[in-house]
C-alpha positions in Angstrom: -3.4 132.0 -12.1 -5.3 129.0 -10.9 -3.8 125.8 -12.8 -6.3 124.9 -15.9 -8.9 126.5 -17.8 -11.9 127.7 -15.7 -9.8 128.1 -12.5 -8.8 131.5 -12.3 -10.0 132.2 -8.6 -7.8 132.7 -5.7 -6.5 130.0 -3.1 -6.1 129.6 0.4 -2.6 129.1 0.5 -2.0 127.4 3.6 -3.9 124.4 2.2 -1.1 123.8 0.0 0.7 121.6 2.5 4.4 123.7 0.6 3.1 127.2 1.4 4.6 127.3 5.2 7.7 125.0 4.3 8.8 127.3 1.4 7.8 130.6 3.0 9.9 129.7 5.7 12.6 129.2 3.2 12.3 132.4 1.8 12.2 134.5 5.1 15.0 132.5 6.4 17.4 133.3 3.5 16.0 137.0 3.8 17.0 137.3 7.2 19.8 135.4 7.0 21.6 137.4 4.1 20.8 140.3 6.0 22.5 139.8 8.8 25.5 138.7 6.7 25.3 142.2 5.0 25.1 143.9 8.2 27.6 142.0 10.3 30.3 142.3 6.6 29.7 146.0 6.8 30.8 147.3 10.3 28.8 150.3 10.7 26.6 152.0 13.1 23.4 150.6 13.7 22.3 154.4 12.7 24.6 155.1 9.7 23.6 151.3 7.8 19.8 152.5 8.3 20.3 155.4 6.0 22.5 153.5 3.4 21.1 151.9 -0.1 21.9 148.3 1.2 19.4 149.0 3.9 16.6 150.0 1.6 17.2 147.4 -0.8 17.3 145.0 2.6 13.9 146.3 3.6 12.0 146.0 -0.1 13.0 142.4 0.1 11.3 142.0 3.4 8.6 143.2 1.6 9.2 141.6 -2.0 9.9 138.1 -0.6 6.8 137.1 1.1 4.6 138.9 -1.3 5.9 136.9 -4.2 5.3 134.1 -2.2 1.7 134.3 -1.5 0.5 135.6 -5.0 1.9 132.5 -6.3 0.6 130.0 -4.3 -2.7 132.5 -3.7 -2.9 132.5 -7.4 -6.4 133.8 -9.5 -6.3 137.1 -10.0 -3.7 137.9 -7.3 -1.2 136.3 -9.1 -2.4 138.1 -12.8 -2.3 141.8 -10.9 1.5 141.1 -9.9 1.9 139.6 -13.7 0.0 142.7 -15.2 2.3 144.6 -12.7 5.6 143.4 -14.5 4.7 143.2 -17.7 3.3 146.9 -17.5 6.1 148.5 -15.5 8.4 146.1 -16.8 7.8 147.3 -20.7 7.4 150.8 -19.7 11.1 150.6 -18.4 12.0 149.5 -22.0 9.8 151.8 -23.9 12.2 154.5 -22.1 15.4 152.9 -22.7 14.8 152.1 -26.0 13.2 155.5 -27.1 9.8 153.4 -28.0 7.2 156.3 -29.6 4.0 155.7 -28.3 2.1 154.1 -30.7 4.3 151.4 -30.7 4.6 151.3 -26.4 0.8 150.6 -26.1 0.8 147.9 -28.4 3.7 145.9 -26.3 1.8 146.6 -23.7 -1.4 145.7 -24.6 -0.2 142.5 -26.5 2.1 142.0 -23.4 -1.6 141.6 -21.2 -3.2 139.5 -24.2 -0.2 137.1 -23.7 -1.0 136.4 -20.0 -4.7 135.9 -20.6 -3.8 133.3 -23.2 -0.8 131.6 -21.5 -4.0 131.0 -18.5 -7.2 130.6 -20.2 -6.1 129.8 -24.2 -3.1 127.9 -24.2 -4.0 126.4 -27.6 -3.2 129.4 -28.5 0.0 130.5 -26.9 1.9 129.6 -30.1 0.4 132.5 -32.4 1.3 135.1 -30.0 4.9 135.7 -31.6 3.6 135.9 -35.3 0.6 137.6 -34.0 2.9 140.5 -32.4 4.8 141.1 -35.5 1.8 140.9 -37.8 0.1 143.5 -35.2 3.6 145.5 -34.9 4.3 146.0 -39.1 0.7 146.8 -39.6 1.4 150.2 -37.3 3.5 151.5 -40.2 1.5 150.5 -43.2 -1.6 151.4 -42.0 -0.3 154.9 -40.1 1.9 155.5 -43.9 4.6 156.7 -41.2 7.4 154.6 -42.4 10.2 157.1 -41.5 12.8 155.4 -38.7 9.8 152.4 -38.6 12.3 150.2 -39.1 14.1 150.8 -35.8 10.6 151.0 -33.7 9.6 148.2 -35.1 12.8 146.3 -34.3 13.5 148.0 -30.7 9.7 147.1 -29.9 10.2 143.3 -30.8 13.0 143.1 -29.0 11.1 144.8 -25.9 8.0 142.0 -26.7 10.8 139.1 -26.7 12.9 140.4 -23.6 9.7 141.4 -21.2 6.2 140.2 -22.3 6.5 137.2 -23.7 9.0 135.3 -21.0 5.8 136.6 -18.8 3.9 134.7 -20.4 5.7 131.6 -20.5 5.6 132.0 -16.6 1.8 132.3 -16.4 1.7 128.9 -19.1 3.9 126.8 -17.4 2.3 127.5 -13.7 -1.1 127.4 -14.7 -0.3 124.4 -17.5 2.3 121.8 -16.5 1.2 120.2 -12.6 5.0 121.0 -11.5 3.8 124.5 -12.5 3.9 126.1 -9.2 6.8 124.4 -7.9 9.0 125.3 -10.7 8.0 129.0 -10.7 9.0 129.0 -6.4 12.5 126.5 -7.5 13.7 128.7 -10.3 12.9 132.3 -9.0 15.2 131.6 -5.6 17.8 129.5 -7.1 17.7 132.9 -9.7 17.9 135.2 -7.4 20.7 133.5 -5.6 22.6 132.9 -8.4 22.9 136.6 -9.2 23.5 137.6 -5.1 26.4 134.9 -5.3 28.2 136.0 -8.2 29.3 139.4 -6.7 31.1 137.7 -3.7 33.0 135.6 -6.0 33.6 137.9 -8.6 35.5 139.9 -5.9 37.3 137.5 -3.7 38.2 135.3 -7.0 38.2 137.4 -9.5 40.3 135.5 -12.3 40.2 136.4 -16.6 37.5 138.5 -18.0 34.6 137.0 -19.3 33.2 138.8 -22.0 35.3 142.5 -21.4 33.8 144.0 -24.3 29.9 143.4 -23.1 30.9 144.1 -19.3 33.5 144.5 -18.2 32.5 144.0 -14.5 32.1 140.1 -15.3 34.6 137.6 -14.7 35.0 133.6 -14.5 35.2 134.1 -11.0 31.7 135.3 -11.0 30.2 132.8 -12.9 31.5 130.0 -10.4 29.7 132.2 -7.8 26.4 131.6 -10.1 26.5 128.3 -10.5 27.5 127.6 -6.2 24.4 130.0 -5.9 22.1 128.2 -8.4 23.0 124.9 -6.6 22.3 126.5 -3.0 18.9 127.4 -4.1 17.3 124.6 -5.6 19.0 122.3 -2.5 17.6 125.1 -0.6 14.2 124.2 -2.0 14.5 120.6 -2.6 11.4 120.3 -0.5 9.3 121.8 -3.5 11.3 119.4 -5.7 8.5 116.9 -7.9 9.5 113.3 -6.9 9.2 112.7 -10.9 12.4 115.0 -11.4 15.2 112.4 -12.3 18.6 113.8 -11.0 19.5 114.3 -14.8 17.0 117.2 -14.5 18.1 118.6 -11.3 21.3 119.0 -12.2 20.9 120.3 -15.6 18.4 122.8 -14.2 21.2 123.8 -12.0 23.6 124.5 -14.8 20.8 125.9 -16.8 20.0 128.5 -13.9 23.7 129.6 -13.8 24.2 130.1 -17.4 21.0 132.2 -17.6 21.9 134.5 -14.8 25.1 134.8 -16.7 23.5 135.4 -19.8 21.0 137.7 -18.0 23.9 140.2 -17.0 25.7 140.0 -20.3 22.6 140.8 -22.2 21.4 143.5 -19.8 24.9 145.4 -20.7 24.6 144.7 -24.3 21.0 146.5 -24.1 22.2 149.4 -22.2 25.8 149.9 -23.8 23.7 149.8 -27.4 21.0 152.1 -26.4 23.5 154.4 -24.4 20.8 155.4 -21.8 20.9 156.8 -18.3 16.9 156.6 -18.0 16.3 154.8 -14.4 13.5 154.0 -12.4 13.1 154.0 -8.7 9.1 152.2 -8.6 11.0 150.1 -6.4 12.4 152.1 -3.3 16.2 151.4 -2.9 16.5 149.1 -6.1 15.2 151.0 -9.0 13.3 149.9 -11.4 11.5 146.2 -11.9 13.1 145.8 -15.1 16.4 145.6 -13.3 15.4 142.9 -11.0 13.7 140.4 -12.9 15.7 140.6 -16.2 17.4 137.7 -15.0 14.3 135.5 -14.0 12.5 136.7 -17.6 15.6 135.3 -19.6 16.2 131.6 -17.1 12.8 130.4 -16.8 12.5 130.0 -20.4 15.2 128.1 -20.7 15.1 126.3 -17.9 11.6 125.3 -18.8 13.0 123.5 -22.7 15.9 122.3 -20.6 13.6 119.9 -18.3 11.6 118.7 -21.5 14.4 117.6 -23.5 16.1 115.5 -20.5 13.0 114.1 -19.9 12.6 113.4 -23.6 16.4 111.8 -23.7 16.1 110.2 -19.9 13.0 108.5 -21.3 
């Protein structure tokens, strides 16, 4: 969404004199970790084009620059592919978790309320977490269906807190702060690389366990391989960098980045190890479901977001 109140109208995005230079960026480090992938797996030209990798290779030809111009586009471009994630996004939840329906449409429907007051009542943004729960117990009470309410009630908030409302932080800070847009572009690549990187490392490194009874697939190996990702990215970017950024902040958003990637996979196999589900999606042709791919993004930006105001609160 536009940034301020009374805004909410799309943009021309090439008057953004950052739109071509970060593009650029993006379809560079598309193209370019594709022809790492193709050249690292020796096959037939033929054979590679009928593999996973390859579909998940083409969807971010696709992803990639899409993202890229509904952000800086904005207005209601950039609150269909919100409304998008939060809807798809909660609905992957609802099935994980076992979420009865009653309970599904309100996350969803409070999940859409949140973006409309992250953009155009941000005075508000505060009261949507009490509001949720006030709206979520009342489903019980006023329904007198209190049998296993507890655990819907519970599952649901968790769903709210995972999903919807780190989508709404994304829509406050763009359309709030003036680094808005900037940080949305920084976070989301230096993200995404951080989770690419820590494969490659977790495998040629390998090293102790991290956490072997949340995954077991994790190791210290893999988290340097976040953090030399999360670094790569927002150097990658530094041309969307504020000037007012102190170097304190870059580098703690750096370390914030890595640790919520990391956090990002540990909590995604806590969720699935508790609800012991095999439900997948596939909206997303060769990567599953949009839940998968921006669980990390939904946890970081968050963070990352508190992380820049208290170093600029201690800097200062």
């Amino acid at each position: 969404l536009g940034r301020g109140v009374g805004r909410p109208v799309p943009r021309n995005p090439f008057a953004n004199p950052l739109f071509l230079p970060v593009f650029l960026r993006v379809m560079l480090l598309i193209v370019v970790g594709l022809a790492a992938v193709l050249l690292s797996q020796r096959r037939s030209l033929e054979v590679w084009r009928r593999s996973t990798l390859f579909l998940r290779a083409r969807t971010w030809f696709v992803i990639g620059p899409l993202f890229v111009l509904a952000v800086f586009i904005g207005g209601f471009v950039a609150f269909l592919l919100a409304t998008f994630v939060v809807v798809q996004g909660c609905s992957e939840f609802v099935r994980i978790a076992g979420i009865e329906r009653r309970y599904a449409y309100l996350l969803i429907l409070w999940g859409e309320l949140g973006l409309l007051v992250a953009a155009l009542a941000r005075d508000f943004f505060g009261f949507l977490p009490f509001g949720f729960f006030i709206a979520l117990t009342l489903v019980p009470i006023l329904s007198g269906q209190i049998t296993d309410a507890h655990r819907q009630v519970a599952d649901t908030l968790v769903g709210y807190v995972f999903v919807a409302l780190p989508m709404a932080y994304i829509v406050l800070v763009k359309s709030a702060e003036p680094y808005g847009l900037e940080f949305l572009v920084i976070v989301t690549v230096a993200v995404a690389l951080s989770v690419i990187g820590a494969q490659p490392a977790g495998s040629a490194l390998r090293g102790r366990k991290l956490m072997p009874r949340v995954d077991p697939t994790k190791t210290w190996g893999g988290v340097l391989g976040n953090l030399v990702g999360a670094a790569v990215g927002v150097g990658w970017l530094w041309v969307a960098v504020p000037p007012e950024w102190s170097v304190a902040a870059v580098v703690v958003l750096v370390l914030v980045i890595a640790f919520g990637s990391v956090w990002a996979d540990l909590t995604g196999s806590f969720i699935q190890r508790a609800f012991r589900t095999e439900v997948r999606s596939t909206v997303i042709l060769g990567y599953g479901g949009v839940l998968s791919r921006i669980d990390s993004l939904l946890i970081t930006f968050p963070l990352s977001y508190y992380a820049l105001i208290l170093v600029d609160k201690v800097v200062r």
